[in-house]
C-alpha positions in Angstrom: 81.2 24.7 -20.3 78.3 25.5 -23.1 81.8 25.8 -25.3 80.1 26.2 -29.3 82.4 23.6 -31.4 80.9 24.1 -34.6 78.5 26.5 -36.6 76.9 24.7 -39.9 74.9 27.1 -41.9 72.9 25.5 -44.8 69.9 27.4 -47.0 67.0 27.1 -45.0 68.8 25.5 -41.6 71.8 26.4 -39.2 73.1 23.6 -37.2 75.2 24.1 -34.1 77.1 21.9 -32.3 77.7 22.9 -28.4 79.8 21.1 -25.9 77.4 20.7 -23.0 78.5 20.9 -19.2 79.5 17.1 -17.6 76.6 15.6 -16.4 74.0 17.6 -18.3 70.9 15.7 -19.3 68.7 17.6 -22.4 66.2 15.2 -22.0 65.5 15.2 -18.1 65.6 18.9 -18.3 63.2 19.5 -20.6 60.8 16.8 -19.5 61.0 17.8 -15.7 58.0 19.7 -15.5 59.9 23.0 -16.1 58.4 23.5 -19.3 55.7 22.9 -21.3 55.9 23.5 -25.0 58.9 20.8 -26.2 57.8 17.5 -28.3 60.0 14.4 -28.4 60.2 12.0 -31.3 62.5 9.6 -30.7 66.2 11.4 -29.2 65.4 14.9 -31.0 62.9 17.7 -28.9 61.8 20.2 -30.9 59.9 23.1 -29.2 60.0 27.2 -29.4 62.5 29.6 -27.9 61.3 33.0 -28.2 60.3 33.2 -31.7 62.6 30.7 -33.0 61.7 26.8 -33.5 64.5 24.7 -32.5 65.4 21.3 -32.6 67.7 19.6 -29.9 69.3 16.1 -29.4 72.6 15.0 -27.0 75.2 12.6 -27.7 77.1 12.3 -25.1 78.5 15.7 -24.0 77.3 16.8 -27.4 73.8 18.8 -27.7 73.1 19.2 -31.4 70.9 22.4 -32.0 69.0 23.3 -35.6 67.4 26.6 -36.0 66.3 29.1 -38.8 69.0 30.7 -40.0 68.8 34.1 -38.6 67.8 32.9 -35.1 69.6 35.0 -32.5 71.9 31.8 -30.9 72.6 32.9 -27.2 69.0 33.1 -26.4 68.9 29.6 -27.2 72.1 28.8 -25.7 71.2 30.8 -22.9 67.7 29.5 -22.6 69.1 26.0 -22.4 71.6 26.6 -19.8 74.4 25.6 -21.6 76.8 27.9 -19.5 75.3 26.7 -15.9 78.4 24.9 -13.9 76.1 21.8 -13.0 78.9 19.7 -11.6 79.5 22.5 -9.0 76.1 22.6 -8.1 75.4 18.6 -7.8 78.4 18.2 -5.5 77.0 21.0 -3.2 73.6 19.1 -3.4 75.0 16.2 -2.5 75.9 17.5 1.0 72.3 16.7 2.0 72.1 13.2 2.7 68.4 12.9 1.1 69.3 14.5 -2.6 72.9 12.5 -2.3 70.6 9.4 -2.7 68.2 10.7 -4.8 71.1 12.2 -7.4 71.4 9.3 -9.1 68.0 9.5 -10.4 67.6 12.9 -11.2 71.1 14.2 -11.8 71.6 16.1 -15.4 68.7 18.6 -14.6 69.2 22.5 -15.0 67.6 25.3 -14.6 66.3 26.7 -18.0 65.7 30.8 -18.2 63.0 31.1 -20.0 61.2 34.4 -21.3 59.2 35.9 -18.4 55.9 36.0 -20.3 55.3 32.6 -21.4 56.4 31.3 -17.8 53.8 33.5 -16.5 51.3 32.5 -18.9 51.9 28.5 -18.0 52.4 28.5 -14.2 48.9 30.8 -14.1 47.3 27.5 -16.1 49.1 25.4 -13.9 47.1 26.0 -10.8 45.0 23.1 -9.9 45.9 21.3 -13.5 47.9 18.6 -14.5 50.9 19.0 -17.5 49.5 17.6 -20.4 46.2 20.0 -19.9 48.7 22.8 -19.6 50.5 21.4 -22.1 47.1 21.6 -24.7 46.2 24.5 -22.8 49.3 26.4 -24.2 49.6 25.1 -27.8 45.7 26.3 -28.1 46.4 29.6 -27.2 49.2 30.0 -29.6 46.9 28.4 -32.5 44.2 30.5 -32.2 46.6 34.0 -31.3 49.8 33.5 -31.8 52.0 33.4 -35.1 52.8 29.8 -37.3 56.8 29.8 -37.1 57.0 26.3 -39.0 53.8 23.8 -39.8 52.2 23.0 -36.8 54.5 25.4 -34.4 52.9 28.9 -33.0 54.2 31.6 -31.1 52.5 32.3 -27.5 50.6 35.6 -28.2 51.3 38.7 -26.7 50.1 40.4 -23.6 48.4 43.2 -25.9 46.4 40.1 -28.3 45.6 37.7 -25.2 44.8 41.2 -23.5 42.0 41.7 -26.3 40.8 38.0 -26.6 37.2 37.3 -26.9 35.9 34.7 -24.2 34.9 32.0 -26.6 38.5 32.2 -28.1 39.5 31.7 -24.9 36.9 28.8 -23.9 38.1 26.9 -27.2 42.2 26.9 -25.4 40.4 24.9 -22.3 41.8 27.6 -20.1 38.5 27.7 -17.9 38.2 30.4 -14.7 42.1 31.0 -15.2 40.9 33.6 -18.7 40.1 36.1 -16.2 43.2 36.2 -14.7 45.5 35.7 -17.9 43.5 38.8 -19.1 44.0 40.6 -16.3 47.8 39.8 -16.4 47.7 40.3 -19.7 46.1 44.0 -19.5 48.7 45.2 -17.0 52.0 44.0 -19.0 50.0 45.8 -22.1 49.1 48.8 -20.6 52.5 49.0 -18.7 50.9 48.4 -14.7 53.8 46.3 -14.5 57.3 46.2 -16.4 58.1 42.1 -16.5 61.7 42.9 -17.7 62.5 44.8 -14.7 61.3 42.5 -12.0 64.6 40.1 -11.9 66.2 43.7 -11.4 65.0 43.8 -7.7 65.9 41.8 -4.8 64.3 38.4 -4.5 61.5 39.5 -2.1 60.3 42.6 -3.8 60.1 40.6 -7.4 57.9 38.2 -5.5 55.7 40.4 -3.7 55.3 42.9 -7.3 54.1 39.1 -9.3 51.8 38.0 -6.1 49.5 41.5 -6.9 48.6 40.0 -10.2 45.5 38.5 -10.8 45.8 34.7 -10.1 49.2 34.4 -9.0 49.8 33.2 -5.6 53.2 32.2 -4.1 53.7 29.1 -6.0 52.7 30.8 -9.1 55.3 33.6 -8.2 58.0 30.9 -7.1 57.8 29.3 -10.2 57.7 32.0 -12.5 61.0 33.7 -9.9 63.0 30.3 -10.4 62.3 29.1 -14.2 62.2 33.0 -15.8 64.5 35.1 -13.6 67.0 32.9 -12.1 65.8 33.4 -8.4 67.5 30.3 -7.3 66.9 30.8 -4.3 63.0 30.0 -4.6 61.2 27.3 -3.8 57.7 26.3 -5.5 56.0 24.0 -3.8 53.3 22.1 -5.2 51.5 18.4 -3.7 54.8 16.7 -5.0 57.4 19.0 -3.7 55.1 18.6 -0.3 54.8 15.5 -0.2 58.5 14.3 -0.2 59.7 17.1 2.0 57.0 15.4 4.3 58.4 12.1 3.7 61.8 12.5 3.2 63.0 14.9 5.5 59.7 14.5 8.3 58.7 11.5 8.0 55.6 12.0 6.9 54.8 14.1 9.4 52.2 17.2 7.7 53.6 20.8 7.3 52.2 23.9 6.4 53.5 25.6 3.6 55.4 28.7 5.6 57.3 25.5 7.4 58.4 23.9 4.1 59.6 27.7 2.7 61.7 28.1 6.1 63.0 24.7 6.1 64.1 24.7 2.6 65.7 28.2 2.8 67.7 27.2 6.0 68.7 23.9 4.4 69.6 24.4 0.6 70.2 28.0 0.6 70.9 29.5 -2.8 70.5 26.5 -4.2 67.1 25.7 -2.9 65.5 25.9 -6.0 67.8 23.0 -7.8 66.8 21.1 -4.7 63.1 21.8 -5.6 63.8 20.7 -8.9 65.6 17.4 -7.9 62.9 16.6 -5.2 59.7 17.2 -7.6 61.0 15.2 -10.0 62.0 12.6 -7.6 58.3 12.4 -6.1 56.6 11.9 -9.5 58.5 8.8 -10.1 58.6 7.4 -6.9 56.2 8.8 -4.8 53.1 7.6 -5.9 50.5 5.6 -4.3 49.2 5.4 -0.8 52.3 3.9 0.3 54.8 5.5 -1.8 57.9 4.9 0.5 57.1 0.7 -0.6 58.9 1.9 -3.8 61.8 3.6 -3.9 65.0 1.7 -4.8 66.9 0.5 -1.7 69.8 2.6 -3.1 67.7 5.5 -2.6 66.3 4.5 0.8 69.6 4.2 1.9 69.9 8.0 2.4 67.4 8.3 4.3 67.1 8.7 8.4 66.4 4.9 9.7 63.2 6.5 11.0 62.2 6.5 7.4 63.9 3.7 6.1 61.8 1.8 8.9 58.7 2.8 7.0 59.7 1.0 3.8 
């Protein structure tokens, strides 16, 4: 798994060539709704890793990376996930009836570990927003703060630069009432209120409880930010999707609060609740649209549900 086959260095790029785990899908992992900050033209995504642009394409088992030369390689590798044993982890999925049926159309998805302070930074402009305005939302901030790292790629700026931002910089990044609470994040990681390479140190529900005291970030903020940065897999974000096919998949239809989903999801899926999270959100933005979403699904699909539900569609 994640085995490097090849290392071409050239003047100004260095190619690797890494021997993904079976089953692993770049593209549905980095368009999942994990991330923010990759571009696709045609197979190739290019997007920033740290400080380092890189390009990415599969072929089969084969992911094809270019970066600068002198980009440090396992981060990227290690940001990508390229080590995780997915097979492992969709068979013990698959024990749930519902994601057995659902596998088929969301299978290949990891968990990418990304840096701690951009994932704060995105999930913060993700409350109440959609991805492509937290998508623009992003690449304005690093345009007017950040660094250029190639033509027309930026860093994210720091906690200490976004901490000293003037209002109308931040007005111009269409990040609205969320500048007071990225500044206020962004003031306690400067001034050292809060240590964010030290919180995946502690034990799920202490890293949790130290996030939720910062300014704008509430428990799906936290989830998020516990799952995609820090490897919390146990976590569990839950956003309108994620509710809505718990709902419909699991309670058909019947309305939860959000304490019921957390305790349902952490009795059923366990340590792996957070894959399950992943597999379900992407699952309910494809299919579960529409006043009557359960019309749509495949009958494939519908099969794994209860008949209670399948009675519905």
């Amino acid at each position: 798994m994640g085995k490097t086959l090849e290392v071409i260095n050239a003047i100004d790029k260095t190619e690797v060539v890494v021997e993904a785990p079976s089953g692993y899908d770049l593209r549905r992992t980095l368009t999942c709704g994990q991330a923010f900050r990759w571009r696709w033209a045609g197979d190739v995504a290019t997007g920033i890793v740290g400080k380092a642009m890189v390009e990415a394409r599969q072929q089969g088992r084969m992911v094809f990376l270019q970066v600068n030369p002198g980009t440090a390689l396992p981060a990227v590798l290690h940001y990508l996930a390229l080590d995780e044993p997915l097979h492992a982890i969709e068979e013990e999925l698959s024990h749930d009836k519902v994601l057995r049926a659902l596998l088929p159309k969301t299978s290949g998805i990891v968990l990418l570990r990304q840096d701690p302070w951009e994932c704060l930074v995105s999930y913060v402009l993700s409350s109440w927003n959609n991805i492509p305005k937290i998508t623009y939302s992003l690449e304005r901030l690093a345009r007017e703060l950040g660094s250029q790292l190639a033509p027309g790629f930026y860093s994210l700026p720091g906690p200490d630069v976004l901490a000293r931002a003037s209002h109308e910089v931040l007005q111009r990044c269409s990040v609205g009432y969320r500048a007071s609470y990225l500044q206020g994040i962004a003031r306690a990681v400067a001034e050292g209120e809060i240590a964010l390479h030290r919180i995946g140190e502690r034990p799920f529900q202490e890293s949790r409880d130290a996030l939720l005291r910062l300014p704008g970030v509430g428990q799906k903020v936290a989830d998020c930010v516990l799952l995609f940065a820090y490897g919390y897999k146990e976590a569990f974000p839950v956003d309108v999707w994620v509710k809505r096919a718990v709902e419909l998949l699991y309670f058909n239809g019947r309305v939860l609060r959000l304490r019921e989903i957390q305790e349902f999801a952490k009795e059923k899926f366990g340590p792996l609740a957070g894959y399950a999270q992943q597999h379900l959100f992407t699952y309910a933005r494809i299919f579960l649209r529409g006043p009557n979403p359960l019309m749509s699904p495949l009958e494939e699909v519908r099969e794994g549900l209860q008949p209670s539900h399948r009675q519905r569609g």
